[in-house]
N, C-alpha and C positions, 0 to 999 in steps of 0.2 A: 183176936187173931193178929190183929195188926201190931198191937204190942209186943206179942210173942216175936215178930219176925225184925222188929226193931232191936229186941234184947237179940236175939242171935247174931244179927249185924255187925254190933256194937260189938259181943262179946269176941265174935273173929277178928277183930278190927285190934282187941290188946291182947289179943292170944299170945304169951311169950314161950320162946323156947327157951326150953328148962335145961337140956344139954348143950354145956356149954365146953368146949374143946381148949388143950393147953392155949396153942396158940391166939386162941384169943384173950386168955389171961393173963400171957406173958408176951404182949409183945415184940419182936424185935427192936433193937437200939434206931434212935431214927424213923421209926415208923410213923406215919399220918395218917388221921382218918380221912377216907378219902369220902367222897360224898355218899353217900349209902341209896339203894335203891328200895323204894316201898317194895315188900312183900307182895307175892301175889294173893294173899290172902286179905291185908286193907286194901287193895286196887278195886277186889272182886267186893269187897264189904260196902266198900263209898260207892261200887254202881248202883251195888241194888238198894242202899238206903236214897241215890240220886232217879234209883226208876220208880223207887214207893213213891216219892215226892211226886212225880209226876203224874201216875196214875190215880193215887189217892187225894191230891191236889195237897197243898201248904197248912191249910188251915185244918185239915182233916187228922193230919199227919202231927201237925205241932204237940198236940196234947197232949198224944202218947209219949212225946221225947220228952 
């Protein structure tokens, strides 16, 4: 069970979005990346692989990853 919930983690955490829009293809002339903000989807993946850690303790957890 506990692996299971590590794979799910993991997997939301490089979930990529597949639709991808002109303007992101085609930038404007001049444009920067500007710093990007994590997704709410790795923010929500790293708590709860950071709450397993906790409740299941390090050593318990380590194997399965």
């Amino acid at each position: 069970m506990l692996k299971g919930l590590l794979d799910l983690a993991c997997k939301l955490m490089i979930d990529i979005d597949t639709d991808i829009d002109d303007d992101w293809m085609n930038p404007k002339p001049g444009f920067k990346l500007k710093d990007e903000q994590e997704e709410d989807s790795v923010v929500f993946a790293l708590e709860c692989i950071n709450r397993i850690f906790h409740a299941a303790g390090e050593n318990y957890v380590m194997g399965p990853i």
